[in-house]
C-alpha positions as CSV (number, residue, x, y, z in Angstrom):
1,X,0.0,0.0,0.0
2,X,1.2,3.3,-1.3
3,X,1.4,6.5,1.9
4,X,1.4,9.9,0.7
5,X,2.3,12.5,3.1
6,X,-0.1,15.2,2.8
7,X,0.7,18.6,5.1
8,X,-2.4,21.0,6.4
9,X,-2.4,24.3,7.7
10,X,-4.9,25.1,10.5
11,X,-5.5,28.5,11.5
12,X,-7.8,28.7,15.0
13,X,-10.5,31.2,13.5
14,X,-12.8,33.2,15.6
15,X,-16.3,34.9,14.0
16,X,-14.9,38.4,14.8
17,X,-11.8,37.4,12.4
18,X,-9.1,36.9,15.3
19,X,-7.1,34.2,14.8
20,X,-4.8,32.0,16.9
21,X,-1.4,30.7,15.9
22,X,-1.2,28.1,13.1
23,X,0.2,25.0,13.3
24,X,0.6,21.8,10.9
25,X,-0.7,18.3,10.5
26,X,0.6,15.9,8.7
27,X,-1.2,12.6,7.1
28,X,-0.1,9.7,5.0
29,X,-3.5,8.2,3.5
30,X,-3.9,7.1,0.2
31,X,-7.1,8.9,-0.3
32,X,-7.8,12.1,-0.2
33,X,-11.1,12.3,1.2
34,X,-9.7,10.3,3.9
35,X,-6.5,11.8,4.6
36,X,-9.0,15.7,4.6
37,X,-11.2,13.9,7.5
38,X,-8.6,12.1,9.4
39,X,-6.5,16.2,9.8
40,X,-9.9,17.5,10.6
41,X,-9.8,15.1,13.6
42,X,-6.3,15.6,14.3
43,X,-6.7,19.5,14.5
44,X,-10.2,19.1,16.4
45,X,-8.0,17.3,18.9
46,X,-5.2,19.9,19.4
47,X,-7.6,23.0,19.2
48,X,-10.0,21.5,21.6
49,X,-9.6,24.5,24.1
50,X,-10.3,26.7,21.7
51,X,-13.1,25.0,20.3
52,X,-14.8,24.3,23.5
53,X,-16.5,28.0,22.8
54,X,-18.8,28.1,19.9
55,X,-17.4,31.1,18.2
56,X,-14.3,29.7,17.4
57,X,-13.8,27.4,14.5
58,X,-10.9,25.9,12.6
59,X,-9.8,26.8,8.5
60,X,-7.3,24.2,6.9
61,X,-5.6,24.5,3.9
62,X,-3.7,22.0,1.9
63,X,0.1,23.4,1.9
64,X,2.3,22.3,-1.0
65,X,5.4,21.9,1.4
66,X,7.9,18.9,1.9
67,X,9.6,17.3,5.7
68,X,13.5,17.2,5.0
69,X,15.7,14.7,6.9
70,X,15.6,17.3,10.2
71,X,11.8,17.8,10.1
72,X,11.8,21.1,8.8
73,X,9.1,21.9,6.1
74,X,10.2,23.2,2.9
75,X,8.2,24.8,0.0
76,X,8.1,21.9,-3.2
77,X,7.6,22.3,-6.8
78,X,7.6,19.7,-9.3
């Protein structure tokens, strides 16, 4: 079975348009449906403070970036 590592971008957004730090999460599903659900869960999980109070919510973006050998994210291009 084939992984692909797929990096997302989630910005903590509240309705007023404040938003908390970003921060990335990385999955390695084949498909992308599944890999989109399975960051939604992971951010859920590390926002969870902030989305205890209903008017903050969560954006996430697909980032075109790549993890080098010391974890660092880089931008990619084919």
């Amino acid at each position: 079975m084939k992984n692909k590592l797929r990096i997302w971008r989630v910005v903590p957004t509240s309705k007023t348009g404040v938003q908390a730090p970003y921060f990335f999460v990385e999955t390695t599903e084949e498909k992308l449906e599944k890999a989109e659900t399975s960051a939604l869960l992971m951010a859920k999980e590390k926002a969870k403070s902030l989305l205890r109070f209903d008017h903050w919510g969560i954006r996430m973006t697909k980032e075109s970036l790549r993890k080098d050998d010391n974890g660092k994210y880089l931008p990619y291009h084919q």
